[in-house]
C-alpha positions in Angstrom: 19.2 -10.7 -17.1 21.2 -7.3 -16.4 23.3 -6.6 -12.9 21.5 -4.0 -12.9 18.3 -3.9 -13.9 15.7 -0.6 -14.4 13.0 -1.6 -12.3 12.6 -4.5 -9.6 9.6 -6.1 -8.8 9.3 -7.7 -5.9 6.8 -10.7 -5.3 6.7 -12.4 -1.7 4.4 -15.8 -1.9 3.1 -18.2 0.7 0.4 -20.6 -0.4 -0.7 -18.8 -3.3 -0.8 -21.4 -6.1 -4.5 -20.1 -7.0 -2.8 -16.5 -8.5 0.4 -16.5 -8.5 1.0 -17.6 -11.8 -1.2 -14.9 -13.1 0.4 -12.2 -10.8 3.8 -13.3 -12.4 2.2 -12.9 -15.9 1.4 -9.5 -15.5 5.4 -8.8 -14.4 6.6 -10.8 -17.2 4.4 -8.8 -20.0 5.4 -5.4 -18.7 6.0 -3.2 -21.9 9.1 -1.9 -20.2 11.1 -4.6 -20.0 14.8 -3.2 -18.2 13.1 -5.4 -15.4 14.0 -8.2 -12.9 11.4 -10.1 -10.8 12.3 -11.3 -7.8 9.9 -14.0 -5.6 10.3 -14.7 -2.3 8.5 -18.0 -1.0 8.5 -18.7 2.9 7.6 -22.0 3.9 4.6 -22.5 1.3 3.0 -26.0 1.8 1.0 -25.9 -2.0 2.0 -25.9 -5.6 3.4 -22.4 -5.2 7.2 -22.8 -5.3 6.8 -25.8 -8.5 4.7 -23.1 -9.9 7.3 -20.3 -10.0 10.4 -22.3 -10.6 8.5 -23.4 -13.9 8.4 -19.3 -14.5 11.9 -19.1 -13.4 13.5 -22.3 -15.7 11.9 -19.7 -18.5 12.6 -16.1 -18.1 16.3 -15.5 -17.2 15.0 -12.1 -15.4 13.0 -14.3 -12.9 15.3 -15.2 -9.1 13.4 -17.0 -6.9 14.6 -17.3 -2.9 12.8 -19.7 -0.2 12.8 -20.1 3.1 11.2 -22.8 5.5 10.2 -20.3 8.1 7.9 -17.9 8.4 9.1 -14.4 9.3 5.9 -12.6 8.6 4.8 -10.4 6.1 7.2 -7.2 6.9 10.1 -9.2 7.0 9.6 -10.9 3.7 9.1 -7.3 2.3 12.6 -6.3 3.7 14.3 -9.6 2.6 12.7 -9.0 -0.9 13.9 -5.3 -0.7 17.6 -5.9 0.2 17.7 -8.7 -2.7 16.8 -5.9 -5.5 19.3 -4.2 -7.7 17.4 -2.0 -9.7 17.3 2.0 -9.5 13.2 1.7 -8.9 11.5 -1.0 -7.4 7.8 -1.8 -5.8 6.1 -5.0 -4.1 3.8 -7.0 -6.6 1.6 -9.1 -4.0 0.8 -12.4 -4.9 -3.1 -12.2 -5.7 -3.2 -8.6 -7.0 -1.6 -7.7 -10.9 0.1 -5.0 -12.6 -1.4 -3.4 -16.3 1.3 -3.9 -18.7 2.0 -0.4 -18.8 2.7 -0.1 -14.8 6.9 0.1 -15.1 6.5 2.5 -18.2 4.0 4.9 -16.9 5.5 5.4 -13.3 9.4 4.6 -14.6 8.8 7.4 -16.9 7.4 10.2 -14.1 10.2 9.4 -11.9 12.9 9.6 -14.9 11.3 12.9 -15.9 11.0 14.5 -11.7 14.5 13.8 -10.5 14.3 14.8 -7.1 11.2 12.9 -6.4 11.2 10.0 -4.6 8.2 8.0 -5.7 5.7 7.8 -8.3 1.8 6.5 -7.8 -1.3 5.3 -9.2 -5.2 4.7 -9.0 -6.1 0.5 -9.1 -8.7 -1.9 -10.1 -10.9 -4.2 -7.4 -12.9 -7.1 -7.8 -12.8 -10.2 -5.8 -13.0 -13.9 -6.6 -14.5 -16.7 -5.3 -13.2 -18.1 -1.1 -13.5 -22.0 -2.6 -10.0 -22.9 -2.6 -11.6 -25.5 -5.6 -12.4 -22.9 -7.3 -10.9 -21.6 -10.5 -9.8 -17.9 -10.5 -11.2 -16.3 -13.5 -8.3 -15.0 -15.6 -8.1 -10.9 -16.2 -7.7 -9.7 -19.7 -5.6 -7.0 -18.3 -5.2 -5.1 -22.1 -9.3 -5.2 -22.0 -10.1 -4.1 -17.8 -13.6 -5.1 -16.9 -16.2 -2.8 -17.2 -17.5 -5.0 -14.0 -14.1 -4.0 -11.9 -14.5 -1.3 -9.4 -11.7 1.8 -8.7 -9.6 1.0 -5.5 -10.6 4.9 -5.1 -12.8 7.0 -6.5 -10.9 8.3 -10.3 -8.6 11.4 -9.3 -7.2 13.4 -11.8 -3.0 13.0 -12.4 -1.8 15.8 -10.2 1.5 17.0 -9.1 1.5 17.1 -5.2 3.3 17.9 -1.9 4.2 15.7 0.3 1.8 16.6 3.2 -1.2 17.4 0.8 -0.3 13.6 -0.3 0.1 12.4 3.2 -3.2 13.4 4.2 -4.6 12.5 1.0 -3.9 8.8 1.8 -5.5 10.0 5.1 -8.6 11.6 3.4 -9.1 8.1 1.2 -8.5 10.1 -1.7 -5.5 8.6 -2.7 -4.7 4.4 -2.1 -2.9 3.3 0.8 -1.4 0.1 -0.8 2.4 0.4 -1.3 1.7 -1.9 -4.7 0.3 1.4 -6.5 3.5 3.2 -6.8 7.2 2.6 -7.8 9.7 3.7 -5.7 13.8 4.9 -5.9 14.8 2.2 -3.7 17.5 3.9 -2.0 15.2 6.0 -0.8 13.1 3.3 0.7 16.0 1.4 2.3 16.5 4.5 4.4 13.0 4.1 5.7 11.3 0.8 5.7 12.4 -0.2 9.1 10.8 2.6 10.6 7.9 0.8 9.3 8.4 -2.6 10.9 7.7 -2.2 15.0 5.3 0.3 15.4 5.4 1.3 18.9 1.6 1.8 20.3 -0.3 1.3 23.7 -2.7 -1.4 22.7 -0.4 -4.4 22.0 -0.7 -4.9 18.7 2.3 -6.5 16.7 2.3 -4.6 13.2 5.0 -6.6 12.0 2.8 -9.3 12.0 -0.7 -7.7 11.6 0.7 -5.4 9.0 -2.5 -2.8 9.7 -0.6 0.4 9.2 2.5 -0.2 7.9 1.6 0.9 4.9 0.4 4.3 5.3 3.6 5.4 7.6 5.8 3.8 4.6 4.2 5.8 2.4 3.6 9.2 4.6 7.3 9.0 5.5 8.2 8.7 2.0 5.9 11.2 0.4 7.2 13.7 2.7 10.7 13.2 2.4 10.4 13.7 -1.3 8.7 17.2 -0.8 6.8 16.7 -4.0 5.1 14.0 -6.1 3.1 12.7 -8.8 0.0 10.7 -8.5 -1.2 9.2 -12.0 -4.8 9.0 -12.4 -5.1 6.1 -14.3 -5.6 2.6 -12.9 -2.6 0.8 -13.3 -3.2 -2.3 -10.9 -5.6 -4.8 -10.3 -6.1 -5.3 -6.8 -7.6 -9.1 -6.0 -8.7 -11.0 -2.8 -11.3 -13.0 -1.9 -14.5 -12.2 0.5 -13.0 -14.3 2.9 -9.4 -12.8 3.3 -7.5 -11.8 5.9 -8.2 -8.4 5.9 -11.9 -8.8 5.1 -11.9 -10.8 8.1 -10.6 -8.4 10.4 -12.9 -5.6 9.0 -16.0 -7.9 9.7 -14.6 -9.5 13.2 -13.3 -6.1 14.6 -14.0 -3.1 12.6 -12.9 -0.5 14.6 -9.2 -2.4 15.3 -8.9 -2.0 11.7 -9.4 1.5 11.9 -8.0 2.4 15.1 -4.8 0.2 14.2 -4.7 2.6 10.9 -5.4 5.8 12.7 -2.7 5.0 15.3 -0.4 4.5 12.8 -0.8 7.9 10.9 -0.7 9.3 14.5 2.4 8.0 15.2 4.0 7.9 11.8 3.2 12.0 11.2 4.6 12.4 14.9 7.6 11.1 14.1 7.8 13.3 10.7 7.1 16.7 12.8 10.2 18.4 11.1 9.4 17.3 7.2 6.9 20.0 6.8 5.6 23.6 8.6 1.9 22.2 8.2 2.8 18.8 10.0 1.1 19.8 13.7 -2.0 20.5 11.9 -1.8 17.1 10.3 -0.7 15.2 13.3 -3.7 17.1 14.9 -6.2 15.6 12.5 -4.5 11.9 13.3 -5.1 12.3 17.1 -8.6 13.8 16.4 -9.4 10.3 14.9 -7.8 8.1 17.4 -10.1 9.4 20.2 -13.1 9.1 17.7 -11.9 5.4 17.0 -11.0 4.5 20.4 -14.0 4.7 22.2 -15.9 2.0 20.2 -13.3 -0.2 19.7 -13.0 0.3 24.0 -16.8 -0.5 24.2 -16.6 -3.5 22.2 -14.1 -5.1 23.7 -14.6 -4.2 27.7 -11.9 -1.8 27.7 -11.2 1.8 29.4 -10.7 3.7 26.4 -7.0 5.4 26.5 -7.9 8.1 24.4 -11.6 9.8 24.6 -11.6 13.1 24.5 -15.1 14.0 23.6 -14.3 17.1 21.9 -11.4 16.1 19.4 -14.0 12.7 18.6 -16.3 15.3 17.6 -13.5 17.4 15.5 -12.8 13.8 14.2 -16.5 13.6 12.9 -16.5 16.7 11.7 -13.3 15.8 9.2 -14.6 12.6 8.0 -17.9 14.5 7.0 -16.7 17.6 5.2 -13.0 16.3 3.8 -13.3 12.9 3.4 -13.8 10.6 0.5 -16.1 8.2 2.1 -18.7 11.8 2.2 -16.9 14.1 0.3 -16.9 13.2 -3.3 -15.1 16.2 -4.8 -12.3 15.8 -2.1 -8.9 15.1 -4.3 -5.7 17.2 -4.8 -7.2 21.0 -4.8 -9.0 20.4 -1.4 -6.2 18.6 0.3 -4.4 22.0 -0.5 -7.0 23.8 0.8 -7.5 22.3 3.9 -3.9 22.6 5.1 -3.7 26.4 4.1 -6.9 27.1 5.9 -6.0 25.8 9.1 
């Protein structure tokens, strides 16, 4: 393996002998192959870590680290991210998969845009089955199934600003998974810890619920880099079961999810006020939506809402119907554009 590899990919693992083996697979056949993997296993009680030292006895560009504590999902990410040596680098999750032509696609934007600081993609979804007997069926990832559903709706490859990106991720036009783009990691290491704590009034821990994190990582980035390229192709498969963590959440507490996600924005943008001249409008449109959350997540669980400002829950509305991709099935890069020179 090089010092210094092209590309790192980063995998963190706890109790995920069902997929990991496939997940490393899809790292391992990359056609760009200047790579390193590295896996990161905290205190997995399954076949996981026999499963990736097998990998790593085979493929000198393999490192695996353990721990017998659990830190939490955020600070397995950092540990994984202070570990790498390449120039670019992303997180592989341990259920989800890269196309072989992941590196090479978004390796290749960021070689050719200098200046910009990361480079995304559209994904694949399908789930498999919650029986923990059950076998995973295997992805021909050269072959995607015509079964698989887009993460989000097909975009076209487009060229970007930051904020038109920002509020993209906002809009659901573009995904909010830090998995669908590769990253300068220099560039990253200046931020990530602004993603860790996320101060908010409802007492949630985001390092530990990581509801959020993602979409201020990403924001933060997007806007420091000024301008960026979003590929249109799907160049990830992204895997869980019905039964996840996430699918949980979304069916126990819908509007946590949500309000957890809108807070975030809210207070990730707030924080990024100087990276743009069309920030307040943005930062507007996050604090729209966390009155329009708030009050049924409040009604639902016996609370005084904090935020409920009948009249920016109404402006909230009114976004998620005309600009949003949930309603809006043309929204994508033009009318992200549009919207913030409008305002």
């Amino acid at each position: 393996m090089s010092a210094s590899p092209q590309v790192s990919l980063l995998i963190p693992t706890h109790n995920n002998a069902r997929t990991i083996a496939e997940t490393i697979e899809s790292c391992v056949n990359q056609t760009f192959k200047d790579i390193e993997i590295v896996i990161y296993d905290e205190e997995s009680k399954d076949a996981t870590r026999e499963i990736i030292n097998r990998f790593a006895a085979q493929d000198s560009r393999i490192r695996v680290l353990t721990s017998e504590t659990n830190s939490g999902p955020l600070m397995a990410w950092r540990k994984l991210l202070y570990e790498a040596r390449g120039k670019y680098m992303t997180w592989v999750w341990s259920d989800d998969l890269i196309l072989p032509r992941f590196v090479e696609v978004l390796a290749g934007v960021l070689d050719k845009n200098p200046t910009h600081l990361l480079a995304g993609c559209n994904a694949y979804r399908y789930y498999y089955p919650s029986d923990p007997n059950a076998p995973v069926p295997k992805a021909d990832l050269n072959n995607p199934h015509p079964d698989w559903e887009w993460l989000n709706a097909p975009y076209p490859t487009a060229t970007l600003k930051g904020d038109a990106y920002a509020l993209g991720i906002f809009a659901k036009v573009y995904p909010v998974t830090q998995m669908c783009n590769l990253y300068r990691i220099e560039a990253v290491k200046e931020i990530f810890d602004h993603q860790i704590h996320i101060e908010n009034p409802f007492g949630w821990d985001y390092s530990r619920a990581a509801y959020g994190n993602d979409v201020q990582f990403l924001s933060e980035l997007g806007l420091r880099s000024g301008e960026l390229v979003q590929v249109g192709d799907a160049l990830v498969v992204a895997r869980s079961t019905p039964t996840s963590l996430t699918e949980r959440l979304i069916k126990k507490d819908r509007w946590q999810y949500w309000l957890q996600y809108t807070w975030s924005f809210y207070q990730g943008w707030s924080r990024c006020r100087g990276l743009s001249p069309r920030m307040d409008k943005m930062i507007d449109f996050a604090l729209d939506r966390v009155h329009f959350c708030n009050i049924p997540y409040a009604l639902k669980n016996r609370l005084w809402p904090k935020f409920a400002n009948p009249f920016r829950a109404a402006r909230a509305l009114w976004f998620i119907l005309r600009h949003d991709r949930h309603f809006r099935k043309d929204a994508g890069p033009a009318s992200m554009e549009a919207l913030l020179a409008s305002r």
